[in-house]
N, C-alpha and C positions, 0 to 999 in steps of 0.2 A: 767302913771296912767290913763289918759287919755283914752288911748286905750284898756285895761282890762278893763273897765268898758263899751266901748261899744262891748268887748268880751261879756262880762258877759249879757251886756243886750239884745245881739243876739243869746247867749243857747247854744257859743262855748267858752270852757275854755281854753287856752291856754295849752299846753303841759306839762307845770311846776306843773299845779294845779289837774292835772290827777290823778287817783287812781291806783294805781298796785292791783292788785284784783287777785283771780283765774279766771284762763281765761272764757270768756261769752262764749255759743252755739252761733254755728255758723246756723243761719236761712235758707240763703241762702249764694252759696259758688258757686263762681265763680273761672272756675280751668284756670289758665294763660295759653296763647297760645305757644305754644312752635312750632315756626317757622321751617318749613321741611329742610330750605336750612341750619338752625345753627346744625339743630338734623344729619342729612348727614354730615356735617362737623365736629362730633365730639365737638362741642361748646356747655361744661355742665358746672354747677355749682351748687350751692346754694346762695340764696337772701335771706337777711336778712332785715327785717322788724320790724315797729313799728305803728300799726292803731293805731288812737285818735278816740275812738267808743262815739257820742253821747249817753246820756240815752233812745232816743228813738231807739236806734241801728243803727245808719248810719253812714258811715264811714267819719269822717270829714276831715282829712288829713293822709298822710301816708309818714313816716320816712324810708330814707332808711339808713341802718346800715354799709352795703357789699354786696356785688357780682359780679359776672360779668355786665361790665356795657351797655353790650348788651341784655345781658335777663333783666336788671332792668325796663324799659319801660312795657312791657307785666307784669311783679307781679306786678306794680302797677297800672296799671290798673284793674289787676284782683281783688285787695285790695280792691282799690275802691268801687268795685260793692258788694261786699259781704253786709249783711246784717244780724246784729247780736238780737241777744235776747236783750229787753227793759232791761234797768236795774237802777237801784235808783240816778245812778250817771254816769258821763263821765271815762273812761278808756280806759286804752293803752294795747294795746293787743301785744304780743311780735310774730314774725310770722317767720317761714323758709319756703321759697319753694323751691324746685327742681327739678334744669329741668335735666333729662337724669340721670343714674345710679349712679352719686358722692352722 
C-alpha cells in the first residue's frame, strides 16, 4: 500500500491502474536501430510491446510482450524516447515493431 501511494504521489501509476484507451498520437517517434551486422545476417522479427505513457506524454516504462531477444534492446530504447500527445490520464499503449520484411 505503501508503495502505490508514493506511486501515486510521484505522477506514475502502476500498470494495473492504466487506462486502455484508443491509442494517443505519437508527437515524437523515434524509429529503433536496426544493427547492419543482424540486417546481413538475416536476423528479423517482430517486438512486441507495451508503453505506460504519463498524462503529460512521456514514456514511463516499457513492457516487453515477445520477440527476438536480440532486437529487443534497440525497441526499447526506441520506446522510450518517443513522446506522445498530453492526455487526461496515464495509458498503455499496445506497440509492434519490425525490423526487416516479417
Amino acid at each position: 500500500m505503501l508503495a502505490l501511494a508514493l506511486c501515486l504521489l510521484g505522477g506514475f501509476v502502476p500498470a494495473l491502474f492504466a487506462q486502455k484507451a484508443k491509442p494517443r498520437k505519437i508527437i515524437s517517434d523515434v524509429k529503433p536501430t536496426y544493427p547492419a551486422t543482424l540486417k546481413s545476417r538475416g536476423i528479423e522479427g517482430k517486438v512486441h510491446l507495451t508503453a505506460i505513457v504519463l498524462p503529460n506524454g512521456t514514456v514511463a516504462a516499457v513492457e516487453v510482450h515477445g520477440g527476438n531477444p536480440i532486437l529487443v534492446e534497440n525497441a526499447v530504447k526506441a520506446i522510450k524516447s518517443r513522446v506522445y500527445a498530453p492526455g487526461p490520464t496515464q495509458t498503455e499503449e499496445d506497440i509492434i515493431l519490425n525490423f526487416g520484411d516479417k
